[in-house]
N, C-alpha and C positions, 0 to 999 in steps of 0.2 A: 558848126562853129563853136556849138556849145563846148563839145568834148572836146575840141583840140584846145580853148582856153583852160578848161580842167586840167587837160593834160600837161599845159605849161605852168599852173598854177602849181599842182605838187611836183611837178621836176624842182621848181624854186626853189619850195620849201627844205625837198632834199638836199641841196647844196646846202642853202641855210644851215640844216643841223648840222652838216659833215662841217663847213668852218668852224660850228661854235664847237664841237667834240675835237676840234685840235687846239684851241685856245690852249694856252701854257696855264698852270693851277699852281698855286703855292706847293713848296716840298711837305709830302705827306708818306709815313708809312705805307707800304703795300699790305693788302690784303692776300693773308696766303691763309691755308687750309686751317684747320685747327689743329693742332698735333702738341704734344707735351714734351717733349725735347728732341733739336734736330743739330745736328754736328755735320760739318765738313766728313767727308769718307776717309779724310787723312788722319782723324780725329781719332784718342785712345780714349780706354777709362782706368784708370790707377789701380791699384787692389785696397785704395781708403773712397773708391767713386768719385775723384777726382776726374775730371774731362781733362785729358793731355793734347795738345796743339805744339807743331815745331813750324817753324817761319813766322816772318810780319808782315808779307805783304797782303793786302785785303784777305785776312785770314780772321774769318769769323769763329769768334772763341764760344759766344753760345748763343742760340736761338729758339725762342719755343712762340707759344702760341702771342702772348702779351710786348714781349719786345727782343731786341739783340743787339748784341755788341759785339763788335768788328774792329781787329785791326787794323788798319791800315797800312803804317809804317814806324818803323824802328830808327830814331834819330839821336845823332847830336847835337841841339842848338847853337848857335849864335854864342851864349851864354857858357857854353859847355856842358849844357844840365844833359842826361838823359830823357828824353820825350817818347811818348807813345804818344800818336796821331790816330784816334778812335772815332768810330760813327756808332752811334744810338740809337735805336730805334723805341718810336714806343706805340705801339699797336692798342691801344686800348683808348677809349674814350673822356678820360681821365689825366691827370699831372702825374710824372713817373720822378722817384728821385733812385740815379743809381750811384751805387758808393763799393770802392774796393774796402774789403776789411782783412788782419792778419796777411801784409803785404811782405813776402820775401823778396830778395834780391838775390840772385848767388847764395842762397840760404841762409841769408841774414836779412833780420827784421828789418823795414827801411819804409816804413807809412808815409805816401805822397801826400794824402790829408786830402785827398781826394772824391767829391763829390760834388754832382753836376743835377739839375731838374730839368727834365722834357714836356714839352706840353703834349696836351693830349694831341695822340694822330699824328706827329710832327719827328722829325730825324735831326738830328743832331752832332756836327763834328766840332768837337775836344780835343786837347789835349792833357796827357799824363805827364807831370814832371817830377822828376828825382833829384834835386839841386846834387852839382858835381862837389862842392865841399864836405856832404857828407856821405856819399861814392866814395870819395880821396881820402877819409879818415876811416874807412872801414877797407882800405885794399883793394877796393872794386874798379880794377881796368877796363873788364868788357865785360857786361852784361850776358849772359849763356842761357839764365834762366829765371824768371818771376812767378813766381806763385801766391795765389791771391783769394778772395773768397769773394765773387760780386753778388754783391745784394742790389734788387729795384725792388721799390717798395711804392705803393699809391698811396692815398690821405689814410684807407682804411683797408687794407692787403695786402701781404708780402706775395709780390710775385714772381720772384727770383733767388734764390739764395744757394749756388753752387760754386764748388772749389775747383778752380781754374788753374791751371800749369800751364807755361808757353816758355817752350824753348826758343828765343828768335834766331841763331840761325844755327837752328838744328840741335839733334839728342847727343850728338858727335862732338859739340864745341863744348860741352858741357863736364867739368871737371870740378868736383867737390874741391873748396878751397874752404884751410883753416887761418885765425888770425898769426900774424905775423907774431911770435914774441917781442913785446920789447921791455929796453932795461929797466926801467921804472915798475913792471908788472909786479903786484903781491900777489903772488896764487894761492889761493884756499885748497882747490878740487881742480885737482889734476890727475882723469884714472880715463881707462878704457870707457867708461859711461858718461863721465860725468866733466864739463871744466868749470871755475867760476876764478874769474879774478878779479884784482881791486883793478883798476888801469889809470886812475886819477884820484884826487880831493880838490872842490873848489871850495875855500870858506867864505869865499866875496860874492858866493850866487845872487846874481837878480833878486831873487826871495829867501835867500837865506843859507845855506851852506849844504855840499851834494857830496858825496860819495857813489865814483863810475866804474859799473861794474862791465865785464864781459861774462856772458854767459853759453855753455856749448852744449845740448842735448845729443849725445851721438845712441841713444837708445833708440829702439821703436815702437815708443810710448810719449806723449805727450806728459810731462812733467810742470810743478812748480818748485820754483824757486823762492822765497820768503824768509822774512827775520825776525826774532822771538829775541824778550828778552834783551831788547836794545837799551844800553845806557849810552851817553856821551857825558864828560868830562863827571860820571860817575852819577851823573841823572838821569831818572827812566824818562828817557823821548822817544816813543815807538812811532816810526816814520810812515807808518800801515804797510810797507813795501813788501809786495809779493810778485813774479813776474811767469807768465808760462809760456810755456818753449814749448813745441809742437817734435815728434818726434826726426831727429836727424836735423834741426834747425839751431840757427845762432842768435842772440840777442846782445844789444848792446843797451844796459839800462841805470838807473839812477835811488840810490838811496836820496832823498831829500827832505831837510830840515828847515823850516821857518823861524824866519827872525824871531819871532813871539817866543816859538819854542825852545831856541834856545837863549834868551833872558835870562831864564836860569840857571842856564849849564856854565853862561862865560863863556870865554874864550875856549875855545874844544882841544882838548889836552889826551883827548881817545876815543876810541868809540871800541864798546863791547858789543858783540853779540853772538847769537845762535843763527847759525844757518844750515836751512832745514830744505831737504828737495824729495817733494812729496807725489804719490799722483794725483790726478783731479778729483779722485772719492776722498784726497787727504790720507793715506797711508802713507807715511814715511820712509822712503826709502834710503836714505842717508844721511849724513849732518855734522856737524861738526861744531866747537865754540871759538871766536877767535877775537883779536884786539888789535885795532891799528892806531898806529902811532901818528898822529902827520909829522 
């Protein structure tokens, strides 16, 4: 009598555990192996060690020991914005913050301003958006290709920081596009290397008065762009303005002057300066002096 109660005492007990080992648990990262970087098999690496990915459907763009980030899908909202719909992972015991940095679009700069924190052990879906007005002000009909630089970082370690390519639908849709001329443009630098043009002046800015430039690295070299030697209305106001272009990429950027600054200059009647496109050791490789009128 004795054994047979034993015997139905731990039969109970085993069911007992088998219920509690199906209970449902809060979303948590998986536990996978330890390894230092793992890719899809569809996955390339660039000849700059760039990781190349084509599609967006659950297409995990990188994953290593600490965390991962995943595609999802490739969208257009409600809004008309461009979206990426991404999951997160973060495998460490610890707060992860991850952040796109040096964000292409169709090889033009186009920074989502994007950055997102995971708790520890916990998964996370996001989204990425590109607002469609300034898509529509740089020519961008359909998205082909993004490239990106994602950084995770913890309170006290970086533990992420690789340069990402994703063609979403495909290496095939993919067609290097230049900006459109238009009539208003003052071009500086316009050669086989090199473009820079004026493409606006606002003198009513928010904080003070801009000058829009466009910028085109078709080298394969990362370069800066920079101004020396700035007067306006015949006074030195040096705006700090330097901008760098990665090679074969586009930038759309901003001379900008503060009210303060210019008090003294008055009403702006020109602006001089030098323009210098140098590499990142600072050699010079080209330049020129020029004056614009508004």
């Amino acid at each position: 009598m004795k054994r047979y109660l034993a015997w139905v005492l731990a039969l109970g007990i085993m069911f007992a555990l088998c219920a509690c080992s199906s209970e449902k648990k809060p979303t948590e990262a998986p536990t996978v192996p330890t390894n230092l970087l793992v890719t899809e098999p569809t996955a390339e690496t660039g000849m700059n060690g760039e990781v190349i990915t084509e599609g967006a459907n659950s297409k995990c763009l990188f994953e290593n020991e600490f965390c991962s980030f995943t595609l999802q899908k490739a969208e257009i909202d409600s809004l008309s914005d461009y979206c990426w719909d991404v999951t997160l992972v973060n495998r460490t015991g610890t707060e992860q913050v991850f952040t796109m940095d040096d964000v292409y679009v169709n090889d033009y700069q186009l920074d989502p301003n994007w950055a997102v924190k995971v708790p520890a052990g916990m998964t996370a879906e996001e989204k990425i958006v590109w607002p469609s007005p300034e898509m529509e002000a740089l020519g961008i009909m359909q998205v082909t290709r993004v490239d990106f630089v994602l950084r995770v970082n913890s309170a006290s370690a970086e533990l992420a920081k690789v340069e990402l390519t994703n063609y979403p639908s495909g290496k095939s849709a993919y067609i290097p596009q230049a900006r459109n001329p238009m009539t208003t443009d003052i071009v500086l630098i316009d050669n086989a290397e090199y473009t820079a043009i004026i493409t606006g002046f606002d003198p009513d800015d928010r904080w003070g008065c801009k000058l829009e430039l466009y910028l085109h690295n078709k080298t394969g070299q990362t370069v800066v762009f920079s101004a020396k030697n700035v007067l306006v209305s015949g006074c030195e106001l040096d705006p700090q303005w330097r901008c760098t272009v990665p090679a074969g990429k586009q930038s759309v950027s901003q001379m900008l002057w503060f009210d303060e600054q210019l008090e003294e200059a008055g009403d702006v009647t020109g602006i001089t300066f030098d323009l210098d496109i140098s590499t990142t050791s600072g050699t010079v490789l080209t330049g020129g002096s020029y004056v614009y009128v508004p």
